[in-house]
mmCIF file as gemmi writes it, N, C-alpha and C atoms, coordinates in Angstrom:
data_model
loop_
_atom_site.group_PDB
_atom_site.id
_atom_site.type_symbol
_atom_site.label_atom_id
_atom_site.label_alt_id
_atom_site.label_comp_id
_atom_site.label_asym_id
_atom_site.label_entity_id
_atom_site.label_seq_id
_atom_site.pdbx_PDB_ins_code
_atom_site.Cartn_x
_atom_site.Cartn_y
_atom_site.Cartn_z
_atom_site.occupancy
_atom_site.B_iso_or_equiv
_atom_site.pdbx_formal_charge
_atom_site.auth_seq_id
_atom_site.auth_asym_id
_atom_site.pdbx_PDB_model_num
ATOM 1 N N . UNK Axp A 1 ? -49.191 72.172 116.473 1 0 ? 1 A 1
ATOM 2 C CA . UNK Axp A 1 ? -50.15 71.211 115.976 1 0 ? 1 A 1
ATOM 3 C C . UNK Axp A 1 ? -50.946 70.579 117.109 1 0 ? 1 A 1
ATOM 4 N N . UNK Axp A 2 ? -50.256 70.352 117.976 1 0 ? 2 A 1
ATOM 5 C CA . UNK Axp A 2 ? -51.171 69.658 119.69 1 0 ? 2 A 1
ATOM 6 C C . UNK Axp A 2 ? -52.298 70.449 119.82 1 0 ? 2 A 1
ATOM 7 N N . UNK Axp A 3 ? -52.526 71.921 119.203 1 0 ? 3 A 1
ATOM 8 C CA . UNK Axp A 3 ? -53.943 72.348 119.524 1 0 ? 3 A 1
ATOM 9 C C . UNK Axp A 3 ? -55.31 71.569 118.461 1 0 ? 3 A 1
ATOM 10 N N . UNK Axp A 4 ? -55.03 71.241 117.709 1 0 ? 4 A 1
ATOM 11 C CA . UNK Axp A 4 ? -55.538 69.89 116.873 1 0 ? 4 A 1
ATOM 12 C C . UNK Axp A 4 ? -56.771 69.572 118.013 1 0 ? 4 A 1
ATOM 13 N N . UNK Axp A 5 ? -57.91 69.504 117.615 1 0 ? 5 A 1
ATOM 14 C CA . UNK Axp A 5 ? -58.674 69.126 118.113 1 0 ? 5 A 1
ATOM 15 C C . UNK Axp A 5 ? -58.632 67.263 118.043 1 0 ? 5 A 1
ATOM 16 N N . UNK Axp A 6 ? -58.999 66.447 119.132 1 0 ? 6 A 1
ATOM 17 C CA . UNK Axp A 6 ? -58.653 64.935 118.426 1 0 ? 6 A 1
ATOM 18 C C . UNK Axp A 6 ? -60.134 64.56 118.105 1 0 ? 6 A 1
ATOM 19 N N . UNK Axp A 7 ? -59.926 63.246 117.111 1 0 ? 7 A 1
ATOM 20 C CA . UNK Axp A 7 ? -60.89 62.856 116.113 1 0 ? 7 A 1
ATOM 21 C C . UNK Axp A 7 ? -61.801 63.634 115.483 1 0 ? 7 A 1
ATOM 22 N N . UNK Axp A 8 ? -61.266 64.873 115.058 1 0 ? 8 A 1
ATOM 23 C CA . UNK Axp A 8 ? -61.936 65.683 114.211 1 0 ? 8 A 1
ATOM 24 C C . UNK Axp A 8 ? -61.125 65.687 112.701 1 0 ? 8 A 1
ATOM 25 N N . UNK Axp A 9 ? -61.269 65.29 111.763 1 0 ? 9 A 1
ATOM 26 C CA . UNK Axp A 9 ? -60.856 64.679 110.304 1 0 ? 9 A 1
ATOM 27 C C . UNK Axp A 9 ? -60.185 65.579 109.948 1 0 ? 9 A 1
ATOM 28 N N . UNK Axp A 10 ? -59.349 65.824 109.058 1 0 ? 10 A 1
ATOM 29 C CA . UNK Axp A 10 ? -58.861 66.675 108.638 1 0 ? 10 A 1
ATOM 30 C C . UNK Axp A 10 ? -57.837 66.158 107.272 1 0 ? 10 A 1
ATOM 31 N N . UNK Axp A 11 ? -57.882 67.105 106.239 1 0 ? 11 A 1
ATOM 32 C CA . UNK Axp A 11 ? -57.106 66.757 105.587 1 0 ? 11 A 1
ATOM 33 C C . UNK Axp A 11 ? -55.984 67.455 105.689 1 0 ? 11 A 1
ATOM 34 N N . UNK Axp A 12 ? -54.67 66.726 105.318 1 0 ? 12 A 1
ATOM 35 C CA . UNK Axp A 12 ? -53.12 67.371 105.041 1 0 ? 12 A 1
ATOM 36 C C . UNK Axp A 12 ? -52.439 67.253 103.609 1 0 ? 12 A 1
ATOM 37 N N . UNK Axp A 13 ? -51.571 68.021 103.564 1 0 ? 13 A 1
ATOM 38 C CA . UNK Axp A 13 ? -50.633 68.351 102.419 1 0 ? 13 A 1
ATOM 39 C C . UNK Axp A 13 ? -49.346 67.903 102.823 1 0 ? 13 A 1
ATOM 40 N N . UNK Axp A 14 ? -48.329 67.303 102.419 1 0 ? 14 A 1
ATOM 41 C CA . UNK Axp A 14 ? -47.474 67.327 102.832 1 0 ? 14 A 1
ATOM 42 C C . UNK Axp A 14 ? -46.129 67.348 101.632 1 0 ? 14 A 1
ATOM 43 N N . UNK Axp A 15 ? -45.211 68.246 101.63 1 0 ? 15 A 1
ATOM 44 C CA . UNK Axp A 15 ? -44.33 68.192 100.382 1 0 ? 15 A 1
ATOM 45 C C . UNK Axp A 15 ? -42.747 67.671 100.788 1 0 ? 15 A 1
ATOM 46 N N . UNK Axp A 16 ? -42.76 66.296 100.233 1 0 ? 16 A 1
ATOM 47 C CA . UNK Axp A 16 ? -41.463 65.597 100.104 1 0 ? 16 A 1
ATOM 48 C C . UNK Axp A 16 ? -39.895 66.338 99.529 1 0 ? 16 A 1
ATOM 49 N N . UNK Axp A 17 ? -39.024 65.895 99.09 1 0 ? 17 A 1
ATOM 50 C CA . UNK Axp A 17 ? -37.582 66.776 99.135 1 0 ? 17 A 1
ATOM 51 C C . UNK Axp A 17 ? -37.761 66.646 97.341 1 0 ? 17 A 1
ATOM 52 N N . UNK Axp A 18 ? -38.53 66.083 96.458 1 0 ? 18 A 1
ATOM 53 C CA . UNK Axp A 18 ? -38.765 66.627 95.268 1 0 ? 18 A 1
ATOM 54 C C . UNK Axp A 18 ? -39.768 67.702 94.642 1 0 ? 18 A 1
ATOM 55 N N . UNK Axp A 19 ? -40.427 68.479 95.941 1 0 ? 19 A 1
ATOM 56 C CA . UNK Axp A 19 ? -41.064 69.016 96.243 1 0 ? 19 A 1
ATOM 57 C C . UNK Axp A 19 ? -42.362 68.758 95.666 1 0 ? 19 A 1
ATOM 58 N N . UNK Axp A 20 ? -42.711 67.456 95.335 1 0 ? 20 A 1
ATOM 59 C CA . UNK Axp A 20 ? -43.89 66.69 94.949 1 0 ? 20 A 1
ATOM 60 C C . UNK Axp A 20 ? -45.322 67.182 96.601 1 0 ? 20 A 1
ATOM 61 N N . UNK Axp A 21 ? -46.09 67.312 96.528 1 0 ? 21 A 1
ATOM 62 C CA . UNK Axp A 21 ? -47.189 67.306 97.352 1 0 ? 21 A 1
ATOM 63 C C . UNK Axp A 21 ? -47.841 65.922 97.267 1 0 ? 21 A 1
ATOM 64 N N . UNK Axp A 22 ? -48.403 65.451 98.629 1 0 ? 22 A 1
ATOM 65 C CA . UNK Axp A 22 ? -49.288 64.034 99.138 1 0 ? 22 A 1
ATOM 66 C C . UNK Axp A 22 ? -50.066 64.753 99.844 1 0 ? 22 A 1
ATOM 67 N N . UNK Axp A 23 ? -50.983 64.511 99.518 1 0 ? 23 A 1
ATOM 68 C CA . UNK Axp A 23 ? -52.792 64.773 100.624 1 0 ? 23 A 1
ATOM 69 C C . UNK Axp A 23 ? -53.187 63.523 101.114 1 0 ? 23 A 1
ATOM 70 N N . UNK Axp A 24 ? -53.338 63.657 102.721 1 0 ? 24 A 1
ATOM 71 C CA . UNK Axp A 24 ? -53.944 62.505 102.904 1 0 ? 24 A 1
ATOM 72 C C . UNK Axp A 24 ? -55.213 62.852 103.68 1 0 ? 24 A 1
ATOM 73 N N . UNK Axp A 25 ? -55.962 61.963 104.477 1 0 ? 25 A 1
ATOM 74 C CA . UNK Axp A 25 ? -56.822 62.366 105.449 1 0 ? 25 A 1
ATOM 75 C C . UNK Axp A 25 ? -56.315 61.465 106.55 1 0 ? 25 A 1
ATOM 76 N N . UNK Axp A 26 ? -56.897 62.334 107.865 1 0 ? 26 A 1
ATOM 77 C CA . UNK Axp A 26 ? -56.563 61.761 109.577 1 0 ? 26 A 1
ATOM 78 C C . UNK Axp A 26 ? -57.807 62.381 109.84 1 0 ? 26 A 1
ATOM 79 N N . UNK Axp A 27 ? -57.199 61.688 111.339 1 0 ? 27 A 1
ATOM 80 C CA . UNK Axp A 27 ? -57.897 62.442 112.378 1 0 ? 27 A 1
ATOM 81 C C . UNK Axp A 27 ? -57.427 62.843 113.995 1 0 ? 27 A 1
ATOM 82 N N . UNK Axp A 28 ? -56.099 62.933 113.064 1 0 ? 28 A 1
ATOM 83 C CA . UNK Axp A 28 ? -54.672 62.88 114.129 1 0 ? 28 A 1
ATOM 84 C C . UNK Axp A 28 ? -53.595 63.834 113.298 1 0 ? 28 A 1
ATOM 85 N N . UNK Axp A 29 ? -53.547 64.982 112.771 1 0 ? 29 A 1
ATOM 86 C CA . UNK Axp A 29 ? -52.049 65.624 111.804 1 0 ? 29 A 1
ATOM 87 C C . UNK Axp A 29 ? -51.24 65.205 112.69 1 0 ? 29 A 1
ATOM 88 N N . UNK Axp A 30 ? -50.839 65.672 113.628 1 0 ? 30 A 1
ATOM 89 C CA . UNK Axp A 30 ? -49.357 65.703 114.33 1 0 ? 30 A 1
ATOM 90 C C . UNK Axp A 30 ? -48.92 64.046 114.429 1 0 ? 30 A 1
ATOM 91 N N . UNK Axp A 31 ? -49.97 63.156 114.803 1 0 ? 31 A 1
ATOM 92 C CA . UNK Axp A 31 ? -49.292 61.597 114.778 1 0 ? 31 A 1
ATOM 93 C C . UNK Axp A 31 ? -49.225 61.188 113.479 1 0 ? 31 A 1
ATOM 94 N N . UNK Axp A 32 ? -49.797 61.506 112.494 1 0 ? 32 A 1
ATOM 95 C CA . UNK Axp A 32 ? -49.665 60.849 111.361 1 0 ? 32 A 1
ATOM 96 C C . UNK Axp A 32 ? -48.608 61.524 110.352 1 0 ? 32 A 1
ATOM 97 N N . UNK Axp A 33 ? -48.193 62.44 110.661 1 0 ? 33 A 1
ATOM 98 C CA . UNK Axp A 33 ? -46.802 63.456 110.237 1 0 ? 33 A 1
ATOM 99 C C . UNK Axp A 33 ? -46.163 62.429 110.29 1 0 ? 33 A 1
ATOM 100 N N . UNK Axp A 34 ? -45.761 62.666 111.983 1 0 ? 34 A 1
ATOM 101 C CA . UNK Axp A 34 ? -44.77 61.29 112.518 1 0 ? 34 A 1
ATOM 102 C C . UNK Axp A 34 ? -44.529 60.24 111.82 1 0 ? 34 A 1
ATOM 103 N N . UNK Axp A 35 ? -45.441 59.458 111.66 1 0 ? 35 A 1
ATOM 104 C CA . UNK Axp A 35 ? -45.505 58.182 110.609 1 0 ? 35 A 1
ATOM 105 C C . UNK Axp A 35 ? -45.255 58.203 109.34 1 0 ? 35 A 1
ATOM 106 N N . UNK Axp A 36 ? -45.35 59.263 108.779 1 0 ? 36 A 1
ATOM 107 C CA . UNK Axp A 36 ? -44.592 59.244 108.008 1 0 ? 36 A 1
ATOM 108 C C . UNK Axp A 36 ? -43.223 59.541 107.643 1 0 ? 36 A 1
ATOM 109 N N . UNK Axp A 37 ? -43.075 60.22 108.33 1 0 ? 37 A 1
ATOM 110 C CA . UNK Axp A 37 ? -41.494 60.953 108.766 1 0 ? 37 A 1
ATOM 111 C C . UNK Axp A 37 ? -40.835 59.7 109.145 1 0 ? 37 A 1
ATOM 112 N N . UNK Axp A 38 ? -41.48 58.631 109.533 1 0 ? 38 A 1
ATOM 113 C CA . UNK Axp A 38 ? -40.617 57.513 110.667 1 0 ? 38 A 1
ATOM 114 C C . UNK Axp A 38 ? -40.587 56.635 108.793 1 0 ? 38 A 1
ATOM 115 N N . UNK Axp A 39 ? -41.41 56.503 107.979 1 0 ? 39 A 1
ATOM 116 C CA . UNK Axp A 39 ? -41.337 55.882 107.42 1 0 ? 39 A 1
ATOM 117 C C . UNK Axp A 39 ? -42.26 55.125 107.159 1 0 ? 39 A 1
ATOM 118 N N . UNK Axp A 40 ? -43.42 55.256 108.079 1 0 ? 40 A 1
ATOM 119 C CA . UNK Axp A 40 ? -44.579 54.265 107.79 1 0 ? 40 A 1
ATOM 120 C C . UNK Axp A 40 ? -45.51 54.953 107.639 1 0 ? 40 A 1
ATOM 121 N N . UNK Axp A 41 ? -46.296 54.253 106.673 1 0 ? 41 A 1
ATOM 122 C CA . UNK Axp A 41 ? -47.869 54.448 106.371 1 0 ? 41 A 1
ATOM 123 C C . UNK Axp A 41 ? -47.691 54.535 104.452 1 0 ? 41 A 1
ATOM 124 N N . UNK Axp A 42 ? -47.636 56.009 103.646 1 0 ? 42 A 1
ATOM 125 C CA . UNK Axp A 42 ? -47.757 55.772 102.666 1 0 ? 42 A 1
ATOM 126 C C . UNK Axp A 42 ? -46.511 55.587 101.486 1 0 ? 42 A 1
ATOM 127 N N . UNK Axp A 43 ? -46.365 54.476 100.648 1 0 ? 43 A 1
ATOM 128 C CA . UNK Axp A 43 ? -45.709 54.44 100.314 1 0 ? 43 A 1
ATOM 129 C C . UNK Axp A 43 ? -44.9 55.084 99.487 1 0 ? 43 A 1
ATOM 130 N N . UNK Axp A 44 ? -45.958 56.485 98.928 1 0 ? 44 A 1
ATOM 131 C CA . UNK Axp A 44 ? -45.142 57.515 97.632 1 0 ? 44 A 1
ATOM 132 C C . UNK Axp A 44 ? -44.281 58.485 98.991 1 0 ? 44 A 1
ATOM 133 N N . UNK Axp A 45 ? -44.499 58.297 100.137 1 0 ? 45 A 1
ATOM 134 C CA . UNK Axp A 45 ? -43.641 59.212 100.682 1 0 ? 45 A 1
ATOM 135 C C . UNK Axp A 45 ? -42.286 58.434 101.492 1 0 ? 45 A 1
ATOM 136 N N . UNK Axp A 46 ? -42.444 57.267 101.156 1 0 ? 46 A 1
ATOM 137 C CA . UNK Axp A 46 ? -41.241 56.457 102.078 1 0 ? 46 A 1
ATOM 138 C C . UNK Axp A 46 ? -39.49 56.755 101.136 1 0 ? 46 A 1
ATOM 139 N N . UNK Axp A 47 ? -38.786 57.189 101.949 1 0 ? 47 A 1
ATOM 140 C CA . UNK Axp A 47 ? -37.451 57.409 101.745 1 0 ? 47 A 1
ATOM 141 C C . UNK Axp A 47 ? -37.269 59.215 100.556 1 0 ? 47 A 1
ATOM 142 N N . UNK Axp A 48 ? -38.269 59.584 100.944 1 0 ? 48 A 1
ATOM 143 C CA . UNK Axp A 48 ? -38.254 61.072 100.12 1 0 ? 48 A 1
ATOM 144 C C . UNK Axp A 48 ? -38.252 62.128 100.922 1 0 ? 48 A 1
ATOM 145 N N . UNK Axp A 49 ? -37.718 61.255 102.356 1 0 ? 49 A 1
ATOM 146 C CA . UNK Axp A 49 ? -37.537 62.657 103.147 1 0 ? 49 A 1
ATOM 147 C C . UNK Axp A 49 ? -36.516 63.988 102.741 1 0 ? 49 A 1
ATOM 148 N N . UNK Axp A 50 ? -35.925 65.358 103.69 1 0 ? 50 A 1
ATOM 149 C CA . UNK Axp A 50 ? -37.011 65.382 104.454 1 0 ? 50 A 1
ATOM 150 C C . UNK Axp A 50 ? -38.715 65.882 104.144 1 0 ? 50 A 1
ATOM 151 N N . UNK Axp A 51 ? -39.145 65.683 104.802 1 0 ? 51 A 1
ATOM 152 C CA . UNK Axp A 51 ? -40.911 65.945 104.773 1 0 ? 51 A 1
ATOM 153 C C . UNK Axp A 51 ? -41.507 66.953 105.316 1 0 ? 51 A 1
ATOM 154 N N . UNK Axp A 52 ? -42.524 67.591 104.881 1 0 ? 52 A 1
ATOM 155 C CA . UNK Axp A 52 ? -42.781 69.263 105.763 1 0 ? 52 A 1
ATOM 156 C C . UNK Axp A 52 ? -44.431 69.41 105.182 1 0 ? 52 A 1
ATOM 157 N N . UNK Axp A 53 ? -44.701 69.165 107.111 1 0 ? 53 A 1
ATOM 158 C CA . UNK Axp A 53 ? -46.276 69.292 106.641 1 0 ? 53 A 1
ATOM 159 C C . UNK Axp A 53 ? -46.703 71.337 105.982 1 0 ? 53 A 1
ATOM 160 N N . UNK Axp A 54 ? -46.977 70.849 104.724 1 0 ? 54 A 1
ATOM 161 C CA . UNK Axp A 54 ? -47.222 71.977 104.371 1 0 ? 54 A 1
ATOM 162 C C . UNK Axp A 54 ? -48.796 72.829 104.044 1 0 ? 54 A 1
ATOM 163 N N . UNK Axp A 55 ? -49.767 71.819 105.024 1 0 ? 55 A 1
ATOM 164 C CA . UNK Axp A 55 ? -50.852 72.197 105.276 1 0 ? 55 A 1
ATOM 165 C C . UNK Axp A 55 ? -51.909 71.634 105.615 1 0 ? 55 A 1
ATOM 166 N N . UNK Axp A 56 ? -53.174 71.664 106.531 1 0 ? 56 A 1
ATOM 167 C CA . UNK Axp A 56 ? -53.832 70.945 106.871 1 0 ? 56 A 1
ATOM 168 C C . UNK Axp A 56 ? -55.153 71.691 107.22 1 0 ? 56 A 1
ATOM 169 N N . UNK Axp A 57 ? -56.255 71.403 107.807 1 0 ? 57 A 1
ATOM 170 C CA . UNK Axp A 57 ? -57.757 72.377 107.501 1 0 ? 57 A 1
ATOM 171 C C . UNK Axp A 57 ? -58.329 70.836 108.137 1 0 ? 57 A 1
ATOM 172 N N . UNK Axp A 58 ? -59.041 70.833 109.233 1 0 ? 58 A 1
ATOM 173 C CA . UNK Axp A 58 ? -59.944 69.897 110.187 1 0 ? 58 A 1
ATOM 174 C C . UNK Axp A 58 ? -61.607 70.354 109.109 1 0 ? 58 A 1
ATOM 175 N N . UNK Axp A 59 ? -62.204 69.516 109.28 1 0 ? 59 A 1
ATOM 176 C CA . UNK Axp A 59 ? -64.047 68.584 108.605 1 0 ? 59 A 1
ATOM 177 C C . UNK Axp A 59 ? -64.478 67.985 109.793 1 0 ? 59 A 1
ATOM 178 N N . UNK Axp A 60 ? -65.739 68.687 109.963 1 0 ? 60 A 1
ATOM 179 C CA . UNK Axp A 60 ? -66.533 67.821 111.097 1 0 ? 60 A 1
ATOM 180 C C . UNK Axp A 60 ? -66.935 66.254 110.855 1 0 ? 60 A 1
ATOM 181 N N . UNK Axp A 61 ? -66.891 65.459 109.529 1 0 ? 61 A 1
ATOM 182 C CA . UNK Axp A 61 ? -67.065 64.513 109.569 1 0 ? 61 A 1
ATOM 183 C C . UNK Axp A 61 ? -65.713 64.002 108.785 1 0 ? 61 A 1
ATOM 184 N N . UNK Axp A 62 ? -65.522 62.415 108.508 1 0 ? 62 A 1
ATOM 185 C CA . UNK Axp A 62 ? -64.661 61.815 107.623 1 0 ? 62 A 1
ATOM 186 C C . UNK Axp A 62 ? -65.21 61.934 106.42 1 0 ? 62 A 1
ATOM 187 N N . UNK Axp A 63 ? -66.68 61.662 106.105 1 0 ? 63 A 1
ATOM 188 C CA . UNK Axp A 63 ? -67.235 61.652 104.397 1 0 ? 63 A 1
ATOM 189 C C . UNK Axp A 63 ? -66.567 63.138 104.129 1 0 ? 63 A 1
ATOM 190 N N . UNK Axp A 64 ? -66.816 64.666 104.715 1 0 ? 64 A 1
ATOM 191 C CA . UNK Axp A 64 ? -66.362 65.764 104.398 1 0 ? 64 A 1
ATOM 192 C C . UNK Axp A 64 ? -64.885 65.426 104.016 1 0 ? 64 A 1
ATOM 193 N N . UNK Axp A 65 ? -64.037 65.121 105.095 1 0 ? 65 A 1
ATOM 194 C CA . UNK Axp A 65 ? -62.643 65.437 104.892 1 0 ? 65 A 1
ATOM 195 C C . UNK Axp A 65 ? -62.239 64.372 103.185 1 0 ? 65 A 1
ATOM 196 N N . UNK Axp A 66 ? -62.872 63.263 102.913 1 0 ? 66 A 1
ATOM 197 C CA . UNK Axp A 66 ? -62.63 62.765 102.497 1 0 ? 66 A 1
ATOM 198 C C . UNK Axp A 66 ? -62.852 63.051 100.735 1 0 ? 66 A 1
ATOM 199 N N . UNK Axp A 67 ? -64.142 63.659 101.003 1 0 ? 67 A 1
ATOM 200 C CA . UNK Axp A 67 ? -64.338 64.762 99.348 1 0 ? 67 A 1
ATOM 201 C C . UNK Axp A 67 ? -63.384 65.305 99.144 1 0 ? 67 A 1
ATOM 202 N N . UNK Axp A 68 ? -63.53 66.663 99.991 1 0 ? 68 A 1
ATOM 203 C CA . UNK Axp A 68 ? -62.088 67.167 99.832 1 0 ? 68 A 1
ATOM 204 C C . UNK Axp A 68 ? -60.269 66.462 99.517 1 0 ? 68 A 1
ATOM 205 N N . UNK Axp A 69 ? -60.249 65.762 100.282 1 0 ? 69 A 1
ATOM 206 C CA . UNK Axp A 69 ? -59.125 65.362 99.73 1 0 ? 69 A 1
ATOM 207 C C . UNK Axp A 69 ? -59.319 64.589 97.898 1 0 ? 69 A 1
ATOM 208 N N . UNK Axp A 70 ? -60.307 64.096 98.242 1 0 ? 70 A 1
ATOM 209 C CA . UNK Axp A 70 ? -60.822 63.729 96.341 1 0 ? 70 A 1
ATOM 210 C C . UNK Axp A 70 ? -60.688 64.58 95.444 1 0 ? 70 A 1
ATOM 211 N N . UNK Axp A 71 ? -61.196 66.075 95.911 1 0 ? 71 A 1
ATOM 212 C CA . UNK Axp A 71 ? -60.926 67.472 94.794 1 0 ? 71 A 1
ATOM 213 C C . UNK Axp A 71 ? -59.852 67.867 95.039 1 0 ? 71 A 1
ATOM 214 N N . UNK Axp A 72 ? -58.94 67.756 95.759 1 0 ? 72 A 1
ATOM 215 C CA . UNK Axp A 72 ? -57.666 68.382 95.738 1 0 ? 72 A 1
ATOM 216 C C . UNK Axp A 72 ? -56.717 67.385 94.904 1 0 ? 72 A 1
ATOM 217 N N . UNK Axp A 73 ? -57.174 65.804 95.019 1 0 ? 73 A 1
ATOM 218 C CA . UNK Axp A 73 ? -56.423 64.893 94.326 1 0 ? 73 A 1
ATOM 219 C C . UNK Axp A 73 ? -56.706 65.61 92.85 1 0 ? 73 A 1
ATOM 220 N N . UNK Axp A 74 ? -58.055 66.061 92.175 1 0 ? 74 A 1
ATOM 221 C CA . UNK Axp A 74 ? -58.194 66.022 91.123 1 0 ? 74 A 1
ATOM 222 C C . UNK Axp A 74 ? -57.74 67.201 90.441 1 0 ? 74 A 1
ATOM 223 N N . UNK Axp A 75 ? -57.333 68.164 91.378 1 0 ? 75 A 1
ATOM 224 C CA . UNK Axp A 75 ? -56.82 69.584 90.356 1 0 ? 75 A 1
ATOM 225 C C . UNK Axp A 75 ? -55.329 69.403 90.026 1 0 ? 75 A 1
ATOM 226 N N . UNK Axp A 76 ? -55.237 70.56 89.128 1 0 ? 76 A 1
ATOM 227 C CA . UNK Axp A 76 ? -53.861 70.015 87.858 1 0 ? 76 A 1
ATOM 228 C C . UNK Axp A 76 ? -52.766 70.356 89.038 1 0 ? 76 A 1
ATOM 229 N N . UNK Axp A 77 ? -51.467 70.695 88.543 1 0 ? 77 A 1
ATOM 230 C CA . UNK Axp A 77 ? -50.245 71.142 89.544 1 0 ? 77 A 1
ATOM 231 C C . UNK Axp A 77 ? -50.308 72.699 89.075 1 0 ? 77 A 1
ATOM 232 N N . UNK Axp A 78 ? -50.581 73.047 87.948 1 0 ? 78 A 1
ATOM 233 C CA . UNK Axp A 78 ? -50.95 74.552 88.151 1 0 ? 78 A 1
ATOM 234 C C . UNK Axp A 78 ? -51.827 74.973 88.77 1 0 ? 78 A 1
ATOM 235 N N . UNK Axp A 79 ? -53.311 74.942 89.185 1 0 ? 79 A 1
ATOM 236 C CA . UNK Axp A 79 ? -54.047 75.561 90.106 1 0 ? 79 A 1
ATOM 237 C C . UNK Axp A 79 ? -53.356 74.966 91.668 1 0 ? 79 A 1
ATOM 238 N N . UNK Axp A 80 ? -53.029 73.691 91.851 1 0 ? 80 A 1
ATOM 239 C CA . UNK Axp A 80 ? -52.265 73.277 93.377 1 0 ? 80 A 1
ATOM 240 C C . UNK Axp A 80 ? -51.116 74.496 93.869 1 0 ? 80 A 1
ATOM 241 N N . UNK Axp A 81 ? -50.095 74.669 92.355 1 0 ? 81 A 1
ATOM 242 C CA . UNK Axp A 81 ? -49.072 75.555 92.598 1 0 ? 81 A 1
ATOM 243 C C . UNK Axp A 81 ? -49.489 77.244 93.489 1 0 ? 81 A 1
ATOM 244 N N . UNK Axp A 82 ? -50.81 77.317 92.66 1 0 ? 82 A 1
ATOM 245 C CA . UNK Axp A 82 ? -51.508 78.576 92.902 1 0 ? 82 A 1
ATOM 246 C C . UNK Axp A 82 ? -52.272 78.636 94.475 1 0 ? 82 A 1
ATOM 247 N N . UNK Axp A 83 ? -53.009 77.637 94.579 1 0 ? 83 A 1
ATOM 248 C CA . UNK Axp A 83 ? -53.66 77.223 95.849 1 0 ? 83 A 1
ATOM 249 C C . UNK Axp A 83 ? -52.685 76.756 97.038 1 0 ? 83 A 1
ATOM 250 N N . UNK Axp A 84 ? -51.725 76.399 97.061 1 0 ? 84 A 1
ATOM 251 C CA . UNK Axp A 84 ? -51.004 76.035 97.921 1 0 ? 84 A 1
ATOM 252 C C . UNK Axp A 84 ? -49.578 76.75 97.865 1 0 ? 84 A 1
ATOM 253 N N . UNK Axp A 85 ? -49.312 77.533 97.198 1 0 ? 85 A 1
ATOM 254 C CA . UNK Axp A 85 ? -47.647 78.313 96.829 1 0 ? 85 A 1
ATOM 255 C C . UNK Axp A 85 ? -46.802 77 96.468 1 0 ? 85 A 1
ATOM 256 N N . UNK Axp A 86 ? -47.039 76.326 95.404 1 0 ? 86 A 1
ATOM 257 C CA . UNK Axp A 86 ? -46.277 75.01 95.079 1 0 ? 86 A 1
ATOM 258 C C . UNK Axp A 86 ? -45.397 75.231 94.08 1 0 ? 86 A 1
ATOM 259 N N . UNK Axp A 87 ? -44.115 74.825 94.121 1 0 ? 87 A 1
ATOM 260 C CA . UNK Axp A 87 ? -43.279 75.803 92.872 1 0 ? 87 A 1
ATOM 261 C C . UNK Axp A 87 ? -42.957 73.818 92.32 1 0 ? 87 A 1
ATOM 262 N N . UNK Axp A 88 ? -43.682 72.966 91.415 1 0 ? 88 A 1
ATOM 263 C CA . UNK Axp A 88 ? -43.063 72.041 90.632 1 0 ? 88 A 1
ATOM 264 C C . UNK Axp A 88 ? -41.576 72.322 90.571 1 0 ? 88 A 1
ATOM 265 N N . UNK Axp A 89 ? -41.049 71.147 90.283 1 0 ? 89 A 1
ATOM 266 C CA . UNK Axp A 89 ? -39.328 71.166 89.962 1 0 ? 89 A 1
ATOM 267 C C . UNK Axp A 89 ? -39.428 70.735 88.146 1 0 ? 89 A 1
């Protein structure tokens, strides 16, 4: 992940131990993993470790990264399952 370009936006996936998926946006993956892993930042992922970034894709701007994470919020868990290999529990 250190090859991460810095302050270049990016959105992530990340799937908790109910194998639920969280998208967020950075402009940091590898530090903001961390933070959550430590426990801080969002609250649907606090104490649902462990945690496994299960994907991420850099946007030259924040408005970009930030659509995107908007359309990925909005598709069902069947096309996510399909788009991301997500098996729901």
């Amino acid at each position: 992940m250190s090859e991460l370009i810095e302050h270049r936006w990016s959105v992530y996936l990340i799937r908790n131990n109910r194998n639920a998926l969280y998208c967020g946006v950075t402009n940091d993956v590898e530090r903001r993993f961390k933070q959550h892993q430590c426990g801080k930042g969002a609250k649907a992922l606090k104490g649902k470790g462990p945690l496994t970034l299960e994907w991420f894709s850099p946007f030259k701007s924040k408005s970009t990264a930030m659509k995107v994470e908007y359309f990925i919020k909005q598709l069902s868990k069947i096309t996510k399952k399909h788009w991301f290999h997500w098996e729901p529990r």
